[in-house]
C-alpha positions in Angstrom: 0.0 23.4 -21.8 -2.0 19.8 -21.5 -5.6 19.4 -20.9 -6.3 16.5 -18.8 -10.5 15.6 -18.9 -11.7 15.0 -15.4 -15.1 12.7 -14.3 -15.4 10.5 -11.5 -18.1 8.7 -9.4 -20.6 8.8 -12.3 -22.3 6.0 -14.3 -19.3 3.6 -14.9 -20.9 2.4 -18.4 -20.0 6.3 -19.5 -16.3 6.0 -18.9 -14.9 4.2 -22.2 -17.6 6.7 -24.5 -15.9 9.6 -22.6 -12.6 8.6 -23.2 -13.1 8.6 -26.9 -14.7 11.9 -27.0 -12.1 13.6 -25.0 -9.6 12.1 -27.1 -11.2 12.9 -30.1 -11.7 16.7 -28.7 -7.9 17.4 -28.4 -7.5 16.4 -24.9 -3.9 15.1 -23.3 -5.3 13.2 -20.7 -8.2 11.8 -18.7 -7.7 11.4 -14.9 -9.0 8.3 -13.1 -10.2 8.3 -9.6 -9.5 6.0 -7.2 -11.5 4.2 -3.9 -11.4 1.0 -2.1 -14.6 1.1 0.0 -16.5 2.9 2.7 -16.6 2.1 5.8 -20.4 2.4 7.5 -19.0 4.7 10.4 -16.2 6.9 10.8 -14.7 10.0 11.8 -12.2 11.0 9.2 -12.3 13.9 7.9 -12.1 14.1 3.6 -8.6 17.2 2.9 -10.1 18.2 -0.1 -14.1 19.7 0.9 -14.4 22.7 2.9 -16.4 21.3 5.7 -13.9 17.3 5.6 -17.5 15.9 4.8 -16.7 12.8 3.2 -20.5 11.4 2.9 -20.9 12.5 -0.7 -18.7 8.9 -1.4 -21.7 6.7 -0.2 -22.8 4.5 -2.8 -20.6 6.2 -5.5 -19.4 3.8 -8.1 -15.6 2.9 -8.8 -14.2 0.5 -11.2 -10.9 -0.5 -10.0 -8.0 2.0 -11.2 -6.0 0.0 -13.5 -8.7 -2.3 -14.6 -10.7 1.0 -16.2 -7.2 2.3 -17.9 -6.9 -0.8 -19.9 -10.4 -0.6 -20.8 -10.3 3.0 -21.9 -6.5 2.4 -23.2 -8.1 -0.8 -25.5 -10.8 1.7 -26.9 -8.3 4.7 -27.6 -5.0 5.4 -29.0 -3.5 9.0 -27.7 -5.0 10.3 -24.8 -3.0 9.2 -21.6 -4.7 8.4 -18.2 -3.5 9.4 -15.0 -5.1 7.9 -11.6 -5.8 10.8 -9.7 -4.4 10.0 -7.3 -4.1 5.6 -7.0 -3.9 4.9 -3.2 -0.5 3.8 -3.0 0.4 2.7 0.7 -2.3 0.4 0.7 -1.3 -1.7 -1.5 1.8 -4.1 -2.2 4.0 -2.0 -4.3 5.1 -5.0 -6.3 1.6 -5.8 -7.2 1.6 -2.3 -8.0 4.7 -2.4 -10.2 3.4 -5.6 -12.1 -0.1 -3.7 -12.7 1.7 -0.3 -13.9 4.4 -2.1 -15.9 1.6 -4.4 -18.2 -1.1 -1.3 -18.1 1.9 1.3 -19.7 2.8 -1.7 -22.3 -0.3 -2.6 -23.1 -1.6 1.2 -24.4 1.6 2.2 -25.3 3.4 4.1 -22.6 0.2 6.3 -22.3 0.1 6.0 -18.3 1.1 8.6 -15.5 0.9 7.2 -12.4 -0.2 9.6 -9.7 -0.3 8.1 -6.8 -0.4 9.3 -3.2 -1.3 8.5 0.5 -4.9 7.1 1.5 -6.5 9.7 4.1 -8.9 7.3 5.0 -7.5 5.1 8.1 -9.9 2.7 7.3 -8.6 1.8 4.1 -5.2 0.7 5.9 -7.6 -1.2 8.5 -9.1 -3.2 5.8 -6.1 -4.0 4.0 -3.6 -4.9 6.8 -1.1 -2.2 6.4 -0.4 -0.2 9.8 -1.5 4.0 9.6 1.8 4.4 11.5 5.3 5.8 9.6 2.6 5.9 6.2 4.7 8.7 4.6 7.8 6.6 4.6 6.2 3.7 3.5 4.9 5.8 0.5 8.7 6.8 0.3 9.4 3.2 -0.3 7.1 2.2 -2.4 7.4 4.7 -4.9 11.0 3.9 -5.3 9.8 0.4 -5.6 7.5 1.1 -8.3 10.3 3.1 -10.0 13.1 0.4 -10.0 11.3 -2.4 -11.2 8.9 -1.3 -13.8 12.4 0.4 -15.7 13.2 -3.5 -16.1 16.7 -5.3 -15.2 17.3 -6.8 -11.9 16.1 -4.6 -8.9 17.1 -5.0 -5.3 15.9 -3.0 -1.9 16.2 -3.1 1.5 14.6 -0.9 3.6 12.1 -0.6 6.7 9.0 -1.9 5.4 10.3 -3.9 2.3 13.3 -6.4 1.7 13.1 -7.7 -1.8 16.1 -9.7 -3.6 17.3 -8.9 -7.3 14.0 -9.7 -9.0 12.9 -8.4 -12.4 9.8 -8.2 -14.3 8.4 -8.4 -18.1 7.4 -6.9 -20.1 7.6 -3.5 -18.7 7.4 -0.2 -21.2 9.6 1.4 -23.6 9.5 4.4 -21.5 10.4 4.9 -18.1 6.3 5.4 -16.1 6.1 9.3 -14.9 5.0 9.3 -11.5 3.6 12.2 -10.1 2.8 12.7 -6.5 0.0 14.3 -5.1 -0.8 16.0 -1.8 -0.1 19.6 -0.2 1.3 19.1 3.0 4.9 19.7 3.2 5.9 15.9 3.5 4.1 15.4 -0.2 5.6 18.5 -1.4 9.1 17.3 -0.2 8.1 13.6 -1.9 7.4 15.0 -5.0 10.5 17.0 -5.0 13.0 14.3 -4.1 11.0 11.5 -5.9 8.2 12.3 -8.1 8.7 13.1 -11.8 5.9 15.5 -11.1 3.2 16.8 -8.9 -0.5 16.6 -8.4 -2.8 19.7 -6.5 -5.5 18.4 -4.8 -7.8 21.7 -5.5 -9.1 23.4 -2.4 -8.9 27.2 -2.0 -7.4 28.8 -4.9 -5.9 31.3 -3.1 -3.1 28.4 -1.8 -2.3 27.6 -5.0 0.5 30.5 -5.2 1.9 29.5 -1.8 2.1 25.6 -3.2 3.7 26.3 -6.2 6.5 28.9 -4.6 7.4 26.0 -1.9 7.4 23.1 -4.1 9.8 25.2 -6.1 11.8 25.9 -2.9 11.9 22.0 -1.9 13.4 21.1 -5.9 16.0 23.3 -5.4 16.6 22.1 -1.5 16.6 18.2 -3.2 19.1 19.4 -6.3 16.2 18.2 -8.6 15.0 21.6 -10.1 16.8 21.0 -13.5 15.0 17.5 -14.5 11.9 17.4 -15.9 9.1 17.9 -13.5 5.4 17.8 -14.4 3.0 20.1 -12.3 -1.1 19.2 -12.8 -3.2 22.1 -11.3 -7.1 22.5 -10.7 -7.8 26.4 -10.5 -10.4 28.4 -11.6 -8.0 29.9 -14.2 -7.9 26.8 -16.5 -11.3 27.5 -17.8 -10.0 30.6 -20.0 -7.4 31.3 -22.4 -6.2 34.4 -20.6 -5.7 32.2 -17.4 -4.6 29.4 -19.1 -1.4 31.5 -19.9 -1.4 32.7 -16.5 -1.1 29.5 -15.2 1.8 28.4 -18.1 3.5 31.3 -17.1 4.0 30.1 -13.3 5.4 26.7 -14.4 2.2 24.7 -14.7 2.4 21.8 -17.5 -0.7 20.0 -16.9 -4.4 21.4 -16.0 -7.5 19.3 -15.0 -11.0 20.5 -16.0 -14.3 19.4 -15.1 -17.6 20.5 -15.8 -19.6 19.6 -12.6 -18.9 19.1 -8.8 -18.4 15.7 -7.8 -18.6 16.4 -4.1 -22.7 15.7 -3.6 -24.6 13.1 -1.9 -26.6 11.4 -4.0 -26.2 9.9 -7.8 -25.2 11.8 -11.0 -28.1 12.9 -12.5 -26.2 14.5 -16.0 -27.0 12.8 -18.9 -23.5 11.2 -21.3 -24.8 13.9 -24.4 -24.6 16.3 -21.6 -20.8 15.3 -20.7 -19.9 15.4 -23.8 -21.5 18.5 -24.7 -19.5 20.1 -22.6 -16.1 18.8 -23.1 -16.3 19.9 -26.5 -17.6 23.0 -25.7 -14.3 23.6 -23.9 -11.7 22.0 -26.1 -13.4 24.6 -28.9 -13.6 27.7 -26.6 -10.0 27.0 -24.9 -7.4 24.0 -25.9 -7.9 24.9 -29.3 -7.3 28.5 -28.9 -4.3 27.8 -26.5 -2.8 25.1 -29.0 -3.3 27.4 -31.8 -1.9 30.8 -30.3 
């Protein structure tokens, strides 16, 4: 089992000190969160919060995704960072290619690129890119991503993109994981058929059964249940050894942990000792035990 640290819409000064202390504290990972902006009205509805409340995101600072993974990358040399998830369908998928390819050399092939759809319509408004057919853009743009950050010539034609052979450099060693993210069926069936992984949301913990048993289902539907297949969970059970192995013993690879709710209005009040207080306290209390059983 890996231990991937989770903070977002904090003080951004505090990310690069985290990422050293989670590193340092025997962490795999450290997800990244990712926003564009937020619009002054609308009536969209956030998947993820019980009541779709999404005004908790008002004034929230975010560093751009791939700019604060080669910052932390530069300051560390192990931990890997996974956006959590980067809004793919919004933007170019070559751009995002380029930016993946030189952020994976750069630290060493320590990226995962979770991606996943925008639920915000506003974001596609902003950026010129229709809400209409979005899942099959995604479809296409992660098998963008894929071709040309492996290097050599890539060609593709399909509904939304044309691009000749083109190639790129440098791109990594290693070919970039992506994982998708997303519960409803047409994620599931993306990351089955596509992904090299999968990333839950959160939400009700009682859904986390029913998401695991179809995603299962759709791998062996696609003929991909054999290949290696990362699956990042956040449940309750993470936070203890016992359901750590629960967890590991229904195909999980990957849990997130975090130590406060991100989902209030207002700023984040918790001091960086405080952070990394309890980050420690947990790689002590649980990863080691885990790693050492």
């Amino acid at each position: 089992m890996r231990f991937t640290y989770a903070e977002a819409m904090t003080d951004p000064s505090y990310y690069l000190p985290l990422a050293r202390a989670a590193e340092a504290a025997g962490y795999a990972s450290m997800s990244v969160a990712d926003s564009l902006v937020y619009p002054r009205e609308s009536d969209a509805r956030y998947p993820y919060t019980a009541d779709g409340d999404r005004e908790f995101l008002e004034d929230k600072s975010f560093i751009e995704t791939f700019v604060l993974i080669a910052a932390m990358g530069a300051m560390t040399s192990t931990i890997r960072f996974t956006p959590f998830v980067l809004k793919l369908t919004v933007r170019p998928p070559v751009l995002v290619a380029k930016q993946a390819a030189s952020v994976a050399w750069l630290t060493g092939g320590r990226l995962g690129l979770g991606v996943g759809l925008s639920p915000w319509p506003e974001d596609y408004a902003v950026t010129g890119v229709p809400w209409a057919r979005r899942g099959r853009r995604m479809d296409e743009a992660v098998e963008i991503v894929r071709g040309l950050t492996r290097g050599g010539y890539f060609e593709y034609h399909g509904e939304f993109y044309d691009l000749p052979p083109v190639k790129m450099s440098p791109v990594p060693a290693e070919p970039i994981p992506i994982l998708v993210g997303g519960h409803s069926e047409g994620a599931l069936r993306r990351a089955a058929r596509l992904g090299d992984g999968w990333t839950h949301g959160g939400g009700d913990p009682a859904e986390l059964d029913a998401l695991l048993a179809r995603l299962a289902a759709l791998r062996a539907e696609e003929g991909t249940a054999d290949r290696p297949f990362e699956i990042h969970v956040i449940s309750p059970d993470a936070y203890s050894v016992d359901g750590v192995r629960r967890l590991a013993d229904k195909g999980v690879t990957d849990v997130i942990v975090g130590f406060r709710r991100p989902y209030v209005k207002g700023p984040d009040t918790e001091p960086l000792s405080r952070k990394i207080e309890h980050l420690e306290r947990f790689a002590e209390t649980v990863i080691a035990k885990v790693d050492g059983s």
